[in-house]
ZAMARGU-4260 file (C-alpha; in steps of 0.2 Angstrom, whole numbers, plus 5000, padded with zeros to 4 digits):
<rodrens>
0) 5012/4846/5022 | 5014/4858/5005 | 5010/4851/4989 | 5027/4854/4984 | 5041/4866/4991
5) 5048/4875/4976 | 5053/4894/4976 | 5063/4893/4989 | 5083/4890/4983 | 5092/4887/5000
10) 5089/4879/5018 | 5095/4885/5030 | 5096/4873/5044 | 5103/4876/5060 | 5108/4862/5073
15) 5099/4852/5063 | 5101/4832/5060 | 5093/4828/5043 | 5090/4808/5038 | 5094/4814/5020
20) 5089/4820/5005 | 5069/4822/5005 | 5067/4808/5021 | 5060/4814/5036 | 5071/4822/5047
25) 5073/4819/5068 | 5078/4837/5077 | 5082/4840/5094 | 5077/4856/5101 | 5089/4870/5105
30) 5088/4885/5115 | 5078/4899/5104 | 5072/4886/5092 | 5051/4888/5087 | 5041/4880/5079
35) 5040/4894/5064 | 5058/4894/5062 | 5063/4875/5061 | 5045/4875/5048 | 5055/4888/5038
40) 5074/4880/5040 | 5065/4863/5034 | 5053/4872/5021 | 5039/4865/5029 | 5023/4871/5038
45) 5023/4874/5056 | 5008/4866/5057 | 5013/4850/5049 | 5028/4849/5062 | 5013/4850/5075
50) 5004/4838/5068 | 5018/4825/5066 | 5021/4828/5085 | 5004/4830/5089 | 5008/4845/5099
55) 4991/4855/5106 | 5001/4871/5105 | 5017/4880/5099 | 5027/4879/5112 | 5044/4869/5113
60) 5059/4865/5127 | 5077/4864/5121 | 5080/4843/5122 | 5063/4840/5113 | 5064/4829/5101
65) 5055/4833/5085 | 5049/4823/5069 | 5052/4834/5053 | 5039/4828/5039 | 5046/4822/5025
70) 5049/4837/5011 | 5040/4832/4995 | 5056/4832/4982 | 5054/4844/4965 | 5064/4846/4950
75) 5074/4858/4944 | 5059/4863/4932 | 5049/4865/4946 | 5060/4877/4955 | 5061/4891/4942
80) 5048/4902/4940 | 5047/4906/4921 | 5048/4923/4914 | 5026/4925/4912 | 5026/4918/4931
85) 5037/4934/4936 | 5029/4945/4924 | 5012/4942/4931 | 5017/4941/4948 | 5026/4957/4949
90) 5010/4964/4938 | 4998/4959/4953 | 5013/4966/4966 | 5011/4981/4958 | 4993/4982/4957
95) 4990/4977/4975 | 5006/4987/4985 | 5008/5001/4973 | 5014/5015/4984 | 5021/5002/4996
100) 5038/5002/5001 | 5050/4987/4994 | 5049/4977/5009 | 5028/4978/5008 | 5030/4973/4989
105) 5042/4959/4993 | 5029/4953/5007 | 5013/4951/4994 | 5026/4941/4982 | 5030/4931/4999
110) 5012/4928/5000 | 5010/4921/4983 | 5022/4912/4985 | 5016/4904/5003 | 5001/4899/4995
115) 5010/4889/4981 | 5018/4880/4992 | 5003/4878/5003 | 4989/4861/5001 | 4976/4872/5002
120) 4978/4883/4987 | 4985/4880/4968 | 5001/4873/4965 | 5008/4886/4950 | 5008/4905/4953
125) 4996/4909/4936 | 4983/4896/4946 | 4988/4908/4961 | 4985/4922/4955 | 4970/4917/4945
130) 4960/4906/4958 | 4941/4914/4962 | 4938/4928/4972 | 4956/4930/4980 | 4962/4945/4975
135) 4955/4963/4970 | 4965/4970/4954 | 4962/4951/4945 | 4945/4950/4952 | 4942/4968/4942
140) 4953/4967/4928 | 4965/4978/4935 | 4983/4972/4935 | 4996/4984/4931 | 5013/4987/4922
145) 5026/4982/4933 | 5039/4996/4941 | 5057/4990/4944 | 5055/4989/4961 | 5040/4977/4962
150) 5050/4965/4946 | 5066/4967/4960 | 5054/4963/4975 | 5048/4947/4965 | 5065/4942/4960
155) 5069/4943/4981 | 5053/4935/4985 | 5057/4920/4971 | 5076/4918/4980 | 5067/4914/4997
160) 5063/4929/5005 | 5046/4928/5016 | 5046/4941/5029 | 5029/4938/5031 | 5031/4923/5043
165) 5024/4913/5031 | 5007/4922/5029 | 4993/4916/5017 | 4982/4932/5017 | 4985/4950/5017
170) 4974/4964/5017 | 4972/4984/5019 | 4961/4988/5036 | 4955/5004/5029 | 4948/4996/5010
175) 4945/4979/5012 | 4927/4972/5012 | 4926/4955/5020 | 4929/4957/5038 | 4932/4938/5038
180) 4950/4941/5037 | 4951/4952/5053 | 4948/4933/5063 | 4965/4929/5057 | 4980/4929/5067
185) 4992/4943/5062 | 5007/4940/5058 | 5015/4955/5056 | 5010/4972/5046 | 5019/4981/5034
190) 5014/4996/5029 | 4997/4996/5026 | 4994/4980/5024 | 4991/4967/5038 | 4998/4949/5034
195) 4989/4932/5042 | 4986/4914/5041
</rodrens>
């Protein structure tokens, strides 16, 4: 279950029956529903929704019920990112997708984003950002000036725009060094990047 939820403004739940406010929820299966899409609709992971139903694997059947884990409840504090928080995140998108189109810039500010959210990594965007060994540009002392496009891709990323699938990791096939990440799942690839779990 994330740390927090945060970041993302609107929930889009489709045929969905919510117990209210940050409870858990019930959801019966429809036809087209996945695991990945009721996570993103409930702003949670697919894998706590797994977990909860102790599912071996992803798939569903339309009449399944599912339990939706409880949404840890933020406030409204916690939901805006403050005007360092973009700065520094747009300086990293900038750094690392520089020559990217938008959509590849948007996607590295998803996968901040992600990790905020996500148990396994610090809950602000600076302790992102910052933690050890994670990215390149930070690791070398190489952020850069923001352009527009990256401070807009942030601003899209910050309104709960992932189209990363929820990745955690991203990387560039031709430069990167650790091969650890090619073990991943891919999600999907933009550009030059490839984008993961």
């Amino acid at each position: 279950m994330f740390k927090k939820i945060g970041l993302i403004t609107g929930i889009t739940a489709i045929g969905l029956s919510i117990a209210g406010g940050t409870n858990a929820s019930a959801h019966t299966v429809k036809e087209g529903d996945t695991l990945w899409k009721l996570g993103q609709s409930y702003n949670v992971s697919y894998e706590s929704i797994k977990k909860d139903n102790n599912l071996d694997g992803n798939m569903i059947r339309p009449g399944q019920q599912l339990n939706i884990p409880a949404v840890k409840g933020v406030s409204e504090d916690q939901l805006k990112a403050s005007s360092e928080d973009k700065r520094l995140l747009a300086s990293l998108v900038e750094a690392e997708a520089m020559g990217e189109s938008f959509e590849g810039k948007a996607a590295v500010a998803a996968v901040v984003l992600n990790r905020v959210k996500a148990d396994s990594f610090p809950d602000t965007i600076k302790g992102v950002i910052y933690d050890k060994g994670q990215f390149q540009p930070v690791m070398e002392n190489k952020l850069k000036k923001p352009s527009p496009s990256s401070e807009k891709a942030v601003d899209k990323a910050l309104s709960g725009y992932d189209n990363t699938n929820g990745s955690l990791f991203f990387y560039n096939k031709t430069t990167a060094v650790s091969r650890w990440l090619d073990t991943k799942p891919v999600n999907i690839v933009i550009g030059n990047h490839t984008f993961s779990k």
